[in-house]
C-alpha positions in Angstrom: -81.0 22.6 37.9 -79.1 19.0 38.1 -79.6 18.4 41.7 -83.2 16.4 40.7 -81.6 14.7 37.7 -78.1 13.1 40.2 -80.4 12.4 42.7 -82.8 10.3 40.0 -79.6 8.9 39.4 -78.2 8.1 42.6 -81.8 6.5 43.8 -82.0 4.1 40.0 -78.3 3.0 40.8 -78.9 2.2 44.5 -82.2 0.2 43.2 -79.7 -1.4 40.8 -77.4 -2.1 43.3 -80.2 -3.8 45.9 -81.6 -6.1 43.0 -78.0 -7.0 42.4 -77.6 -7.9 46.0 -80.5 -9.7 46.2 -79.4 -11.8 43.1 -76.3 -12.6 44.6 -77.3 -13.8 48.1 -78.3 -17.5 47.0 -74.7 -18.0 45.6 -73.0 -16.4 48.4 -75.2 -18.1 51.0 -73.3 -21.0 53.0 -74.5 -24.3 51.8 -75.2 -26.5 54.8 -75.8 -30.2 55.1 -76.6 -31.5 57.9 -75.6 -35.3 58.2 -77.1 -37.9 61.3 -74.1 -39.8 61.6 -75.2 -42.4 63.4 -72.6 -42.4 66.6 -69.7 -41.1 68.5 -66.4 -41.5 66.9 -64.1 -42.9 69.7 -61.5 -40.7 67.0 -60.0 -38.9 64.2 -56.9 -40.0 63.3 -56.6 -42.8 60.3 -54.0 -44.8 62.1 -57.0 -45.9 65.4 -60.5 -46.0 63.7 -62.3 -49.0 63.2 -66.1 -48.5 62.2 -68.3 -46.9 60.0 -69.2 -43.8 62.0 -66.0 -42.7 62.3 -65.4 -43.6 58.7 -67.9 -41.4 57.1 -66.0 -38.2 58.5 -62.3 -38.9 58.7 -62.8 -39.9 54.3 -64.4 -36.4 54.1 -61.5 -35.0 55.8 -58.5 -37.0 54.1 -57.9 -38.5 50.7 -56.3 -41.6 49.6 -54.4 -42.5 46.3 -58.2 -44.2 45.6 -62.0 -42.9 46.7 -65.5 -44.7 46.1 -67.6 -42.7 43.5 -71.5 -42.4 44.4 -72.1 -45.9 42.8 -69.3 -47.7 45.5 -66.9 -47.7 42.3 -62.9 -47.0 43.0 -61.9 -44.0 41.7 -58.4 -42.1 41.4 -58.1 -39.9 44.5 -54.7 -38.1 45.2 -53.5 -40.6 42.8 -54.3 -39.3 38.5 -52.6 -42.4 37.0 -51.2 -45.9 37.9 -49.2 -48.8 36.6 -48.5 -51.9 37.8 -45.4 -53.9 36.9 -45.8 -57.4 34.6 -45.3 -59.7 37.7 -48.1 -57.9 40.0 -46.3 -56.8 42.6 -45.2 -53.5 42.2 -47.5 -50.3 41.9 -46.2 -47.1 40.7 -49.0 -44.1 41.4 -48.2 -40.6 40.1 -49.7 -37.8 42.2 -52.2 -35.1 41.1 -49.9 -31.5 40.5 -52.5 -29.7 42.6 -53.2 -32.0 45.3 -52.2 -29.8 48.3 -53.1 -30.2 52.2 -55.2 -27.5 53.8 -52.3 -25.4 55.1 -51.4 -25.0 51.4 -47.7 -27.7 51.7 -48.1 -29.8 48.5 -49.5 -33.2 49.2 -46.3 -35.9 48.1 -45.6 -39.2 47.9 -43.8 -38.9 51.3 -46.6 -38.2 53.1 -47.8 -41.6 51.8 -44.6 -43.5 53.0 -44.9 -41.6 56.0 -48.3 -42.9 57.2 -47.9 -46.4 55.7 -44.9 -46.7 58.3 -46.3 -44.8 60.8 -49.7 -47.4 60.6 -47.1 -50.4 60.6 -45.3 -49.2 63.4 -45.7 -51.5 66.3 -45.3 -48.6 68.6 -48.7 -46.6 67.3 -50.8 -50.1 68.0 -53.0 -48.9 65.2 -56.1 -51.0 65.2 -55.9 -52.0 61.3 -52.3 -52.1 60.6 -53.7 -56.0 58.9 -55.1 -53.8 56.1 -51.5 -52.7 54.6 -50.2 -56.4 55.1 -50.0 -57.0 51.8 -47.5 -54.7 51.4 -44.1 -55.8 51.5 -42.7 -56.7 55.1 -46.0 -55.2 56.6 -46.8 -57.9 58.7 -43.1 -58.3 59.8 -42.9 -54.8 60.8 -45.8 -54.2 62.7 -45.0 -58.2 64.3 -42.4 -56.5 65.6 -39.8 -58.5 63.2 -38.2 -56.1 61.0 -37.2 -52.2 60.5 -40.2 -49.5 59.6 -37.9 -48.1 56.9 -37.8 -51.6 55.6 -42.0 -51.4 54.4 -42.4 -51.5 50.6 -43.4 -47.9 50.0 -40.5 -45.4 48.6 -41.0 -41.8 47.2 -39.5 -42.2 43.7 -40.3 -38.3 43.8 -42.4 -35.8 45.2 -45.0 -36.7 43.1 -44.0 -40.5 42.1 -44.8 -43.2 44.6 -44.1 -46.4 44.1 -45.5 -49.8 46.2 -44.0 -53.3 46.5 -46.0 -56.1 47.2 -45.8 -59.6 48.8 -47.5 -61.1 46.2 -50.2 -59.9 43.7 -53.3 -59.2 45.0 -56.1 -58.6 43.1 -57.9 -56.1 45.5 -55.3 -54.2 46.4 -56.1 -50.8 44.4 -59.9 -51.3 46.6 -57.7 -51.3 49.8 -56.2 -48.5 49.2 -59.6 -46.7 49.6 -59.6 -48.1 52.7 -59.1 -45.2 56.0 -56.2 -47.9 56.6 -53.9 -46.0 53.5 -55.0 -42.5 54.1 -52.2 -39.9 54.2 -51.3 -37.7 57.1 -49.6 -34.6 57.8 -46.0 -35.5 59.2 -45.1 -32.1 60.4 -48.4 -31.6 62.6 -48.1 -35.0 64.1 -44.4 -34.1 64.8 -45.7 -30.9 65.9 -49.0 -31.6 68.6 -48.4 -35.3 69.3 -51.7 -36.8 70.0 -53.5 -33.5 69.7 -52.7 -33.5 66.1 -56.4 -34.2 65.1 -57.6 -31.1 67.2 -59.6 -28.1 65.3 -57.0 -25.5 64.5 -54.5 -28.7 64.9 -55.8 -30.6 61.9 -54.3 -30.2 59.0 -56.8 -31.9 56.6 -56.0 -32.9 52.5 -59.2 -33.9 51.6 -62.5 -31.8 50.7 -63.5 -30.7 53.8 -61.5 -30.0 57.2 -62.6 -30.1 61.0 -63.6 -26.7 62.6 -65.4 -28.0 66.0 -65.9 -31.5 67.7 -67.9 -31.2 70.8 -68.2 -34.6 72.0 -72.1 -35.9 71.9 -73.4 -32.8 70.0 -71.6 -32.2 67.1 -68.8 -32.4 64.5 -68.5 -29.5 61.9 -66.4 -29.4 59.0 -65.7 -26.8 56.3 -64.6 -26.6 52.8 -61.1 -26.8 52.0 -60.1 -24.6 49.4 -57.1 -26.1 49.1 -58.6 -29.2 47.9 -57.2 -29.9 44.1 -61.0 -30.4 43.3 -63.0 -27.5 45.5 -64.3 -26.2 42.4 -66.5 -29.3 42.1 -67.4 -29.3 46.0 -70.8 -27.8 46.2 -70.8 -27.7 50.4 -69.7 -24.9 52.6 -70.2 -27.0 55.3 -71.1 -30.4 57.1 -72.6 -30.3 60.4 -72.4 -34.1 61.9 -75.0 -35.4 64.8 -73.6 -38.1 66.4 -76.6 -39.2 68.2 -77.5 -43.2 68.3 -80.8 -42.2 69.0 -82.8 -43.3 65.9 -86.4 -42.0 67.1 -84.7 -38.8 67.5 -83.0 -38.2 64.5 -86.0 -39.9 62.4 -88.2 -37.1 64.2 -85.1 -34.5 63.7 -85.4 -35.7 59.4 -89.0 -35.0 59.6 -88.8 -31.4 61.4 -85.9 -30.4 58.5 -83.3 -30.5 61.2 -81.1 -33.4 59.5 -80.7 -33.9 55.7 -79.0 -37.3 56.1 -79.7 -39.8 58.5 -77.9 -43.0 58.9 -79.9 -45.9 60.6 -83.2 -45.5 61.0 -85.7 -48.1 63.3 -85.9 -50.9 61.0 -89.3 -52.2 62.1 -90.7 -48.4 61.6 -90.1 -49.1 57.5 -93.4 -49.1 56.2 -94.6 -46.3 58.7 -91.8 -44.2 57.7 -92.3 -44.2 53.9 -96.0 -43.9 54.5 -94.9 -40.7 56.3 -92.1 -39.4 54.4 -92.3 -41.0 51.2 -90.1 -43.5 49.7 -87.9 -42.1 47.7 -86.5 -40.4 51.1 -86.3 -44.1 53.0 -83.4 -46.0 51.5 -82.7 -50.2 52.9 -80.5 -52.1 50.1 -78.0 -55.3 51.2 -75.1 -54.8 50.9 -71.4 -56.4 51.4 -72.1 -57.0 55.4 -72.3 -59.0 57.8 -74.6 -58.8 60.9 -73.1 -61.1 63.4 -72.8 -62.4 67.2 -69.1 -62.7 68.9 -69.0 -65.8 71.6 -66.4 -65.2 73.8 -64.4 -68.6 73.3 -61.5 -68.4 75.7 -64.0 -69.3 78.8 -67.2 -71.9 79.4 -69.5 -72.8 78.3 -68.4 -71.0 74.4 -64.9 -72.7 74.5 -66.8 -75.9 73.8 -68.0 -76.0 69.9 -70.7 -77.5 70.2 -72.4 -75.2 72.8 -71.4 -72.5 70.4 -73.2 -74.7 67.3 -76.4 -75.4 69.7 -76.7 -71.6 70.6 -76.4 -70.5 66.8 -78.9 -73.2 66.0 -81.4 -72.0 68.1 -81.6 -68.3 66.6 -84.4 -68.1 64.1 -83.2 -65.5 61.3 -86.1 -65.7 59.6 -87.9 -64.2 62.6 -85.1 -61.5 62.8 -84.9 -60.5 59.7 -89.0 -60.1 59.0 -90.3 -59.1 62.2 -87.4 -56.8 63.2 -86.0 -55.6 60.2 -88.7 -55.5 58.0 -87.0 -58.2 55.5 -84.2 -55.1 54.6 -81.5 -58.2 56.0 -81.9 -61.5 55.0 -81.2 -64.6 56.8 -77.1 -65.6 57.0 -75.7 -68.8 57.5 -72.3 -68.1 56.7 -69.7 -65.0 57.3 -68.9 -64.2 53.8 -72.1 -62.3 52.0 -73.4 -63.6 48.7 -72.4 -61.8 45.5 -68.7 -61.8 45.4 -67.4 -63.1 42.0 -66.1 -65.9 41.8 -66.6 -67.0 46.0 -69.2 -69.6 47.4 -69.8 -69.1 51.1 -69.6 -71.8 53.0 -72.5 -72.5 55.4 -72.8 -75.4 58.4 -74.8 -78.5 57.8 -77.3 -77.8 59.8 -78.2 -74.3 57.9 -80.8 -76.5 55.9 -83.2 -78.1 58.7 -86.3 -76.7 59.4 -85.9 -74.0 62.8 -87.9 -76.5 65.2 -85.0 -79.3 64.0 -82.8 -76.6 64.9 -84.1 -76.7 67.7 -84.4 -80.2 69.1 -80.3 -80.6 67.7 -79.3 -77.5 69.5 -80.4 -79.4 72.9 -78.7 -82.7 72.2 -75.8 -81.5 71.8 -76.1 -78.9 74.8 -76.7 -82.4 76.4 -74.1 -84.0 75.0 -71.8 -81.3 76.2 -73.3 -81.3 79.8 -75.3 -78.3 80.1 -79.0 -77.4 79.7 -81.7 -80.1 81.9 -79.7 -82.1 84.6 -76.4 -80.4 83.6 -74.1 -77.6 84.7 -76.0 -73.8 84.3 -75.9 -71.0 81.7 -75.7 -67.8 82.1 -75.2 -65.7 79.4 -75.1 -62.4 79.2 -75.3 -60.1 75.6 -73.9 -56.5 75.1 -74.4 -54.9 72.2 -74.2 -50.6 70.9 -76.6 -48.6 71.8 -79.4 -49.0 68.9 -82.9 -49.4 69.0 -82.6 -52.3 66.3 -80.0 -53.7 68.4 -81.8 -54.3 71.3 -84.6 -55.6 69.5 -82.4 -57.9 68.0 -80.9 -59.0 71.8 -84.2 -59.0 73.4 -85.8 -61.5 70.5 -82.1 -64.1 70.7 -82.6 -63.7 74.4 -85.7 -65.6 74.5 -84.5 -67.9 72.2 -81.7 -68.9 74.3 -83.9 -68.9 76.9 -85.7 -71.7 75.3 -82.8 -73.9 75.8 -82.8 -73.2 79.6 -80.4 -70.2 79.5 -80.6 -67.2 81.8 -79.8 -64.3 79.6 -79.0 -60.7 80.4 -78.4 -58.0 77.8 -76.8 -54.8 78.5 -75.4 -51.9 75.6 -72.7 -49.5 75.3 -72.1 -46.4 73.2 -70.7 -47.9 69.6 -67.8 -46.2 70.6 -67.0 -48.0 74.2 -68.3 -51.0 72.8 -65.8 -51.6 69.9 -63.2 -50.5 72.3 -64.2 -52.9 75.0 -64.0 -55.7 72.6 -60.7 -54.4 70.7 -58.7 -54.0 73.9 -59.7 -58.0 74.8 -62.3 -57.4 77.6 -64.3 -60.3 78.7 -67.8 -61.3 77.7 -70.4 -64.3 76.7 -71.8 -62.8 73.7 -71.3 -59.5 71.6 -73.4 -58.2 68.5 -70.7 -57.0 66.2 -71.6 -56.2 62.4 -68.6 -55.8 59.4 -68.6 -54.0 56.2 -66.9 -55.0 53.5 -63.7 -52.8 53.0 -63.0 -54.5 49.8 -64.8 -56.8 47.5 -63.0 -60.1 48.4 -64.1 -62.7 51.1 -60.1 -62.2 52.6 -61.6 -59.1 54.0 -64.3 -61.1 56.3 -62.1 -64.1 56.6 -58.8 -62.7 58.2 -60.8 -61.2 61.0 -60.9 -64.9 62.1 -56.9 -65.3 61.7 -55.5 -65.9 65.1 -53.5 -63.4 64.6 -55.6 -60.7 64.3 -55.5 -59.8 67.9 -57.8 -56.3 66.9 -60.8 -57.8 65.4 -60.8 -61.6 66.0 -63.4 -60.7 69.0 -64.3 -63.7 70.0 -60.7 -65.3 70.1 -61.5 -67.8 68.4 -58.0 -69.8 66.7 -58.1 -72.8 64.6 -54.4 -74.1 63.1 -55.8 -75.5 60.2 -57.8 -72.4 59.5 -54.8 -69.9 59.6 -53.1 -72.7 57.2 -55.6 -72.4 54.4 -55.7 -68.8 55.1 -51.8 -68.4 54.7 -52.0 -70.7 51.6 -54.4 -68.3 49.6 -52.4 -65.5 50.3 -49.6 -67.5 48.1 -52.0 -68.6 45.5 -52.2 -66.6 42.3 -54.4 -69.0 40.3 -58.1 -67.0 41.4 -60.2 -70.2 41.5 -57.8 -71.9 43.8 -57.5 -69.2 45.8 -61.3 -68.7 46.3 -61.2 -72.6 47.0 -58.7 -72.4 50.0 -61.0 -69.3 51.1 -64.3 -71.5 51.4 -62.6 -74.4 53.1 -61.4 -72.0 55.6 -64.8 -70.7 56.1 -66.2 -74.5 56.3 -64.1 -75.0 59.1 -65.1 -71.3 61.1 -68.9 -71.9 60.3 -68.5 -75.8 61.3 -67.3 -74.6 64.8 -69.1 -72.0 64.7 -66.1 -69.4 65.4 -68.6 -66.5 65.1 -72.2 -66.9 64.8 -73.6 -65.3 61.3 -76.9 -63.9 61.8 -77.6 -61.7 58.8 -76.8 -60.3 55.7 -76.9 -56.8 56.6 -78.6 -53.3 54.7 -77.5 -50.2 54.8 -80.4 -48.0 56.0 -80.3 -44.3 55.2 -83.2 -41.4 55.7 -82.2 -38.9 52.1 -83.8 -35.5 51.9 -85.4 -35.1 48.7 -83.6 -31.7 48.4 -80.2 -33.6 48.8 -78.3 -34.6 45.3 -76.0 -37.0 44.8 -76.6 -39.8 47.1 -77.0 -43.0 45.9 -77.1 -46.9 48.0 -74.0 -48.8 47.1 -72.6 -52.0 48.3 -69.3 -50.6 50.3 -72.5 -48.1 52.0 -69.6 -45.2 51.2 -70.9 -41.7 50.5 -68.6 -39.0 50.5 -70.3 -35.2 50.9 -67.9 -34.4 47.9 -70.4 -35.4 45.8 -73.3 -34.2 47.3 -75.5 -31.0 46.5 -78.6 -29.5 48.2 -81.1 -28.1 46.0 
């Protein structure tokens, strides 16, 4: 008599439990975004990366005292709370309670003083240990002139870390959102050595942590839910392309196979947002340089004025409207506009018409003894793999051509081509772009220190250049300060120790269904704060 009436009940529960199911799959579906990264990382580990590509995952990964936001503003990261002392040099940060690293060990101010010394350490040759100089005896240490344990960094606590400084610098709170000041696990470095940054290795203590790296297919990364702030992470997962192949990840965006694409063939703009809409194609300027390295230590770019006459004879104007659409603008000087405060400094010559450019640039190849009548050139340009790139190289090729050059171009993966130029290799010219790691011209300027043995490509040295460069770091009065800065640059864009070609634009292909994302000057976007519809 009951079996119909269990049974009736047994079938509406089982219905109950199905629409249930079905109301549950979309929040217990893995989110996954998809990100074109734009290139090969040459690594992982804080203490030896240099450019952007490598950047955009290892700040997923790890977490400084300070982060960007969305809108490029800095942020308290593993850091709730600062002070800073009445004279300006000395910091005291107190740790978040619940910041812990993926393995669940507590995230504490010794793991701060731990990779600050392990960055300055002479022996690790980290490739921006200049970034932490401003801490106290920084540059001594890593000049191989004073203890590690000597750095100005001390674990009042495990939670209480406090800084000292050289001097007061203004930035410094932006610097340490830099990859430079990231922390990093002790133990597993102690542990695996080099291997350290190995999946099932890595111990991560940002929102995400590496799960596989399959050199020139993909990176993945997962959600760490041992992040202090996973409940506000809305990605399972990040999936990274390296590819430098812009037409393919472009056509990769358009089939659905990439949500985020960085780079994008500049000169394909218009075509693009015709295509895909332009809300979904994203160009702004931002704090960059685009620039060409002339390798100074040999002829003919040890002379100056072959290195003025082959920066005189690049027409930006053509670069920057044929080949990138106008999303760069024409540069005369290293430092980008729109830093408070700073006026770039530009060479004389910045103001003459291109064809007066022109007619200059051969005197003085004259006057040096090259170009009709005088010894050869041959000059040959690499630059990284990048369809933009090359455009760029073909178009300065014929214009150096003009002046009786032979020129060659040739490219490298980003990855081999920073490293060629890092380790000091020899070359005529190199295309070389820098993003600001801070808002402050110091950060373009000391790559032209002749110390800086890591990103002074060109080799270029001027004594009275690394004077005025020393002298602002001693200057607390801000206006003199940014004076001593623009004489400096007077000097570098007088001799042309670098030749400025552009103000560079970030250039990003957004899916419409991705949240979050927004262009910002310091072109930082961590996935934290992203969400896929």
């Amino acid at each position: 008599m009951n079996t119909p009436r269990i049974i009736r009940a047994m079938s509406a529960a089982l219905i109950a439990g199905s629409m249930l199911a079905v109301l549950a799959t979309p929040s217990l579906a893995e989110v996954v975004i998809r990100r074109g990264n734009g290139g090969e990382p040459q690594t992982l580990d804080q203490a030896h990366i240099s450019i952007d590509v490598e950047g955009f995952i290892v700040r997923d990964m790890f977490e400084g005292l300070t982060i960007y936001d969305p809108h490029g503003k800095v942020i308290p990261g593993v850091a709730e709370s600062w002070t800073l002392s009445d004279d300006g040099t000395v910091y005291t940060f107190k740790l978040r309670a619940d910041a812990n690293w993926s393995d669940g060990t507590p995230v504490t101010a010794g793991d701060f003083v731990f990779a600050y010394q392990r960055m300055e350490d002479p022996k690790e040759a980290a490739e921006y240990a200049n970034i932490l100089y401003p801490i106290k005896n920084a540059e001594a240490i890593n000049g191989g002139n004073a203890a590690v344990d000597t750095l100005g960094v001390k674990a009042i606590d495990d939670k209480t870390l406090e800084i000292t400084l050289e001097r007061p610098t203004p930035y410094f709170i932006q610097l340490l959102a830099h990859y430079a000041a990231l922390p990093v696990p002790k133990w597993a470095i102690e542990k695996f050595g080099g291997e350290w940054i190995k999946p099932g290795n890595i111990v991560c203590n940002g929102a995400f942590c590496l799960t596989e790296n399959v050199p020139n297919d993909h990176i993945t990364t997962v959600k760490n839910p041992k992040y202090w702030d996973a409940a506000s992470v809305k990605i399972d997962k990040v999936i990274y392309n390296p590819s430098e192949d812009q037409a393919t990840t472009e056509r990769m965006f358009e089939a659905g196979e990439l949500d985020v694409v960085y780079n994008f063939q500049t000169d394909q703009m218009k075509f693009l947002q015709d295509k895909l809409g332009k809300d979904q194609v994203l160009a702004a300027p931002d704090l960059s340089s685009y620039y060409y390295v002339l390798d100074t230590r040999k002829p003919p770019f040890d002379d100056a004025r072959v290195r003025a006459a082959f920066s005189m004879a690049v027409d930006r104007d053509f670069l920057s409207d044929k080949i990138f659409s106008s999303t760069q603008m024409p540069a005369y000087s290293f430092v980008p506009e729109g830093i408070v405060g700073y006026t770039p400094a530009k060479p004389e010559w910045a103001d003459l018409d291109q064809l007066d450019r022109e007619d200059k640039a051969k005197d003085l190849l004259k006057e040096a003894g090259y170009g009709e009548g005088g010894k050869p050139l041959k000059v040959d340009i690499r630059f990284n793999t990048n369809e933009n790139h090359k455009k760029v190289a073909t178009a300065v090729a014929d214009m150096w051509k003009a002046l009786g050059a032979e020129v060659t171009i040739q490219n490298l993966d980003v990855k081999s081509h920073y490293a060629y130029l890092q380790e000091g290799g020899s070359f005529d010219a190199a295309r070389c772009g820098w993003q600001a790691d801070y808002a402050d011209p110091e950060n373009f300027l000391n790559l032209l220190v002749s110390s800086n043995k890591t990103f002074n490509y060109g080799h270029w040295t001027n004594a009275k250049y690394d004077e005025l460069m020393k002298a602002s770091y001693e200057e607390r009065d801000q206006a003199k300060r940014m004076q001593l800065m623009h004489d400096a640059e007077q000097i570098a864009m007088d001799e042309q120790g670098l030749v400025p070609l552009m103000v560079h634009a970030s250039t990003w292909l957004v899916s419409n269904k991705v949240k979050g994302f927004a262009m910002n000057g310091v072109n930082e976007h961590l996935t934290k704060f992203l969400s896929l519809e």
